[in-house]
C-alpha positions in Angstrom: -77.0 -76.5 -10.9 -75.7 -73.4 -12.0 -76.9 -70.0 -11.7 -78.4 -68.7 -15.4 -75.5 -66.1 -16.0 -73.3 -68.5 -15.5 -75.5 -71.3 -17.6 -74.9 -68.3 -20.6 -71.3 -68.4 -20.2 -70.5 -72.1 -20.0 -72.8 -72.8 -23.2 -70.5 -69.8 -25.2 -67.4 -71.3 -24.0 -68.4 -74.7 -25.2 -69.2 -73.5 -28.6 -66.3 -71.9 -28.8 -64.3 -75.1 -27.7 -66.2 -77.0 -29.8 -65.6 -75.4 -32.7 -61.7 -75.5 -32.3 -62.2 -79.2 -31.5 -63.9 -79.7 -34.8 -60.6 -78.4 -36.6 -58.1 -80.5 -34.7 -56.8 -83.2 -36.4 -57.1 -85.6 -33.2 -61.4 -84.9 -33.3 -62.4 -88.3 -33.4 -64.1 -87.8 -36.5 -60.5 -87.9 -38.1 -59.8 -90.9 -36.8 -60.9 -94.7 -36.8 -62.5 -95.5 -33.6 -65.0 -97.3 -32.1 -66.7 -95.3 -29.7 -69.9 -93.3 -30.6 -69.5 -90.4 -29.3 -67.8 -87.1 -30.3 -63.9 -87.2 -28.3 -60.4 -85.9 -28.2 -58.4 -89.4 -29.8 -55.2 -87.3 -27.6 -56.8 -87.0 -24.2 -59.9 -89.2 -24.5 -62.4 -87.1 -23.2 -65.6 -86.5 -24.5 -65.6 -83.2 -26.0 -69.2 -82.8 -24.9 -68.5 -82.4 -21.3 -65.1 -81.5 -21.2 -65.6 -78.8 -23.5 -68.2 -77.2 -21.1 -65.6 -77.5 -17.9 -64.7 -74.2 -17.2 -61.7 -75.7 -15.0 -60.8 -77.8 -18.1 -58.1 -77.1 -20.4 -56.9 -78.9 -23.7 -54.1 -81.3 -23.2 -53.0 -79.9 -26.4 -53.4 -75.9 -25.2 -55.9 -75.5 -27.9 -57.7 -73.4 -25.4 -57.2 -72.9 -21.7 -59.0 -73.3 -18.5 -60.8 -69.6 -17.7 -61.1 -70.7 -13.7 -59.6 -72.6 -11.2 -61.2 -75.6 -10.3 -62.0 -74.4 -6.8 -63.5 -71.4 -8.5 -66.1 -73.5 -10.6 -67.0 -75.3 -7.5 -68.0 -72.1 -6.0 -70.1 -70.4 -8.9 -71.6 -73.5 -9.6 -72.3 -74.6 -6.3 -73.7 -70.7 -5.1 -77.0 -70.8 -3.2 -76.7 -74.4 -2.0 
């Protein structure tokens, strides 16, 4: 689990994602699809998660990674 800083700045990263996911024309609420859940109809992934990846970056470069993945497995990993 991650410390609570960190907590802060993953869920303001994902609302920022979130809401540039909202306006993209391949938010699979602009789309027919079959699958319940909130996703990227480019990628596939659900926008949920990925959006709260700090390693993660938008196939599309909507918005970019802020970390390397190695550095999110040490912040979120710390005190383990």
């Amino acid at each position: 689990m991650p410390p609570k800083e960190l907590k802060k700045v993953i869920k303001k990263t994902s609302k920022e994602r979130l809401a540039i996911c909202e306006a993209c024309e391949y938010h699979s609420k602009n789309k027919k699809t079959i699958r319940p859940d909130a996703h990227c109809t480019n990628c596939g992934c659900t926008l949920s998660a990925k959006t709260k990846c700090l390693s993660c970056s938008c196939p599309l470069e909507k918005w970019v990674a802020l970390v390397t993945p190695d550095q999110e497995d040490e912040m979120t990993s710390h005190g383990k």
